[in-house]
C-alpha positions in Angstrom: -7.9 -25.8 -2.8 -7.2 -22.5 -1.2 -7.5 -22.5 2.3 -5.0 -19.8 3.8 -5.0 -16.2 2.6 -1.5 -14.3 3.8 -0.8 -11.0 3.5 2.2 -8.6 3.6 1.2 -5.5 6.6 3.1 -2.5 4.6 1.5 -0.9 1.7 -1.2 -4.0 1.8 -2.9 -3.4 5.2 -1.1 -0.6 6.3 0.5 2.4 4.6 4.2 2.7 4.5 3.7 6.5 4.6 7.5 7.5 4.6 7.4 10.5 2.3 4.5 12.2 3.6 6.1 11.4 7.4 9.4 12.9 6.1 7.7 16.1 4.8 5.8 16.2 8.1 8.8 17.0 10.1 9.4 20.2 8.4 10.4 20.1 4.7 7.0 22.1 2.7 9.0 23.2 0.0 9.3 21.7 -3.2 13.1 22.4 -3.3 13.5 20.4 -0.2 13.3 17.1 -2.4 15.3 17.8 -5.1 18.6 16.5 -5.4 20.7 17.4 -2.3 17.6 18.9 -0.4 17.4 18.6 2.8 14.5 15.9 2.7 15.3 13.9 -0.3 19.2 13.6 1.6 17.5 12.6 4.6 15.1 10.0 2.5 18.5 8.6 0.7 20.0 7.6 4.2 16.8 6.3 6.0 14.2 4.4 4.3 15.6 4.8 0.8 19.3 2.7 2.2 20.5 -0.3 2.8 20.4 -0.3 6.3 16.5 0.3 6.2 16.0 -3.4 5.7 18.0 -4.1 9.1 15.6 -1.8 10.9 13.4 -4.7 9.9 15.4 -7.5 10.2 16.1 -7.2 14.2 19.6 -8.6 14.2 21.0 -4.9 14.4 20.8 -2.4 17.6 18.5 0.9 16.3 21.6 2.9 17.7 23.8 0.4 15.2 21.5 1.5 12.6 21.1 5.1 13.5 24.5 5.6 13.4 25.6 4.1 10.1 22.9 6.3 8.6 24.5 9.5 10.4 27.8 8.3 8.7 26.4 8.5 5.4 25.8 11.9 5.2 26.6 13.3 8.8 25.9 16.9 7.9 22.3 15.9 8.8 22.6 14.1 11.9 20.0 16.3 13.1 17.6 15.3 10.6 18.3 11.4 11.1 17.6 11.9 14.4 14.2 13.6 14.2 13.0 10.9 12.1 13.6 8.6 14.9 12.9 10.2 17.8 8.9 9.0 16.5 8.4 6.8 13.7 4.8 6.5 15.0 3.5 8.5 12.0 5.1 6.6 9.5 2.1 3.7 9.5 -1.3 4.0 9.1 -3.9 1.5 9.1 -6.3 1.4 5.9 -9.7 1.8 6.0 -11.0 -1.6 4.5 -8.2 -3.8 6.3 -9.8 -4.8 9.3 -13.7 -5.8 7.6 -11.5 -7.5 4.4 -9.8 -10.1 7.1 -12.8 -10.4 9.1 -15.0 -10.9 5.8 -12.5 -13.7 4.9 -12.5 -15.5 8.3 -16.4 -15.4 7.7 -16.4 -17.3 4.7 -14.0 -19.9 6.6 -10.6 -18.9 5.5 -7.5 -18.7 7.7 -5.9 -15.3 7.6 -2.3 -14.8 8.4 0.5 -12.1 8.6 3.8 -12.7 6.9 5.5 -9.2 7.1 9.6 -7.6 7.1 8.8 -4.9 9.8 10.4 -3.5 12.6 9.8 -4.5 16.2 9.1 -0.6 17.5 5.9 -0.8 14.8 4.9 -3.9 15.6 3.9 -2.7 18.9 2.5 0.3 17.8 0.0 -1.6 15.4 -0.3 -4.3 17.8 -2.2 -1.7 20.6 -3.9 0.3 17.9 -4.5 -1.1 14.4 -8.0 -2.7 14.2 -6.9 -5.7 12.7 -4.2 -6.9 14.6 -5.6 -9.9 16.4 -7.8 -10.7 13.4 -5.0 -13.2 11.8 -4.8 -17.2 12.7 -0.8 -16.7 12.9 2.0 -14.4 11.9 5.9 -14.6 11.0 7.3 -11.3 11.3 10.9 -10.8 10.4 12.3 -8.8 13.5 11.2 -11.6 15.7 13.1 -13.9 13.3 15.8 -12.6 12.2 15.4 -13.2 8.9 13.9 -11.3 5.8 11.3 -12.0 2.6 12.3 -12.9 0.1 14.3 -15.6 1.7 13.0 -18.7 1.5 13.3 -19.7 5.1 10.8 -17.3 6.2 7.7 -18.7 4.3 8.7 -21.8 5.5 8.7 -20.8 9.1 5.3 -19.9 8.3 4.3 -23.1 6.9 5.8 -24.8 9.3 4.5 -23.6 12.3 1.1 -23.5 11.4 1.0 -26.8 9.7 0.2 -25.3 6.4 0.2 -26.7 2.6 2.0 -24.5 0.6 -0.7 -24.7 -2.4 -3.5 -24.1 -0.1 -1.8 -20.8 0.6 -2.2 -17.7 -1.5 0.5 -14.8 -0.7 -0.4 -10.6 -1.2 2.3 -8.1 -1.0 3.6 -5.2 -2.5 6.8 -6.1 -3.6 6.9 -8.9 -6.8 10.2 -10.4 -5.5 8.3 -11.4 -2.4 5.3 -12.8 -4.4 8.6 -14.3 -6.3 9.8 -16.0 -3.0 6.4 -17.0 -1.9 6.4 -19.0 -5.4 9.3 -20.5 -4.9 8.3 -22.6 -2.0 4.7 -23.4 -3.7 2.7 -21.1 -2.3 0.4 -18.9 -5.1 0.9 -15.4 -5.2 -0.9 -11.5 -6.2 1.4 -8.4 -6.4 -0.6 -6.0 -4.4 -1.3 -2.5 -6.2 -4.0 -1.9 -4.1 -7.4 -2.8 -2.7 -9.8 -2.8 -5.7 -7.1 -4.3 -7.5 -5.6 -7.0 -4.8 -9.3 -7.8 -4.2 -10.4 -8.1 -7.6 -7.1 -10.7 -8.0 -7.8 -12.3 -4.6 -11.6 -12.9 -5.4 -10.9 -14.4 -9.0 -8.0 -16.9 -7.7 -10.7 -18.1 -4.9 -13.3 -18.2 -7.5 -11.5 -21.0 -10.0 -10.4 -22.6 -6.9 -14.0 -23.7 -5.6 
């Protein structure tokens, strides 16, 4: 029986807004993201490299980071820098996430946070996204060290919260999280969006009762 709904934060209850954020710091021309414009050549050594996912994982310094991406392609070192001076603008919470948690919570299920994000965001949402604070619990990879879809992190959250693995049912984004969530038991919905994730959620609880 499903007890625990878990969801993903980025592109499930919060936008991951990077190409909009990218083209807010300047770049309104279409030539700007084609191939060697200024903005797709800044996208290609932020949130489209490898390195993005150790912005996430904590275990690098953001000046670490910063500079490896400068190596890249140093002719826009400029650029790299803007898009850190405020990443502020890059998230933004969605309308329907803080009444779809509370909703849930009404009908007597545990909500919890199982998210790869950054620790400068997760302060931001923390003191401004409605529903932060909503959850039962959260595992959040900078605070861990580690990253979905590795199987350790779904187990920190199971184990920490004293939680069956098939009374848990996992939304995010990404299908090689859902993939990892799978793995350890758990059941899973690649998240498209909210009619969609919703529609998923509500038939999974529904053959459940």
């Amino acid at each position: 029986m499903i007890k625990n709904i878990v969801f993903d934060i980025g592109n499930v209850l919060a936008a991951f807004r990077w190409k909009d954020y990218i083209s807010e710091l300047g770049f309104e021309g279409a030539d700007d993201w084609q191939p060697g414009g200024r903005a797709a050549r800044l996208a290609a050594v932020t949130t489209q490299h490898p390195l993005w996912r150790e912005v996430d994982r904590g275990a690098m310094s953001l000046d670490d980071i910063i500079t490896g991406m400068i190596a890249a392609d140093p002719g826009i070192e400029d650029l790299v820098r803007l898009f850190f001076a405020d990443r502020r603008r890059l998230v933004m919470e969605y309308d329907y996430s803080a009444g779809w948690l509370t909703e849930l919570k009404n009908r007597g299920y545990k909500v919890y946070l199982l998210s790869n994000y950054s620790e400068d965001h997760f302060r931001y949402i923390s003191k401004n996204f409605r529903f932060f604070g909503l959850e039962d619990g959260r595992v959040i990879s900078f605070e861990e060290k580690v990253l979905k879809p590795d199987a350790c992190i779904y187990n920190i959250l199971l184990d920490r919260y004293g939680l069956r693995a098939e009374e848990c049912v996992f939304l995010d984004d990404t299908p090689a999280n859902i993939d990892g969530a799978k793995a350890v038991g758990m059941k899973g919905i690649v998240f498209e969006n909210y009619a969609q994730g919703r529609a998923e959620l509500e038939r999974l609880l529904a053959a459940d009762e």
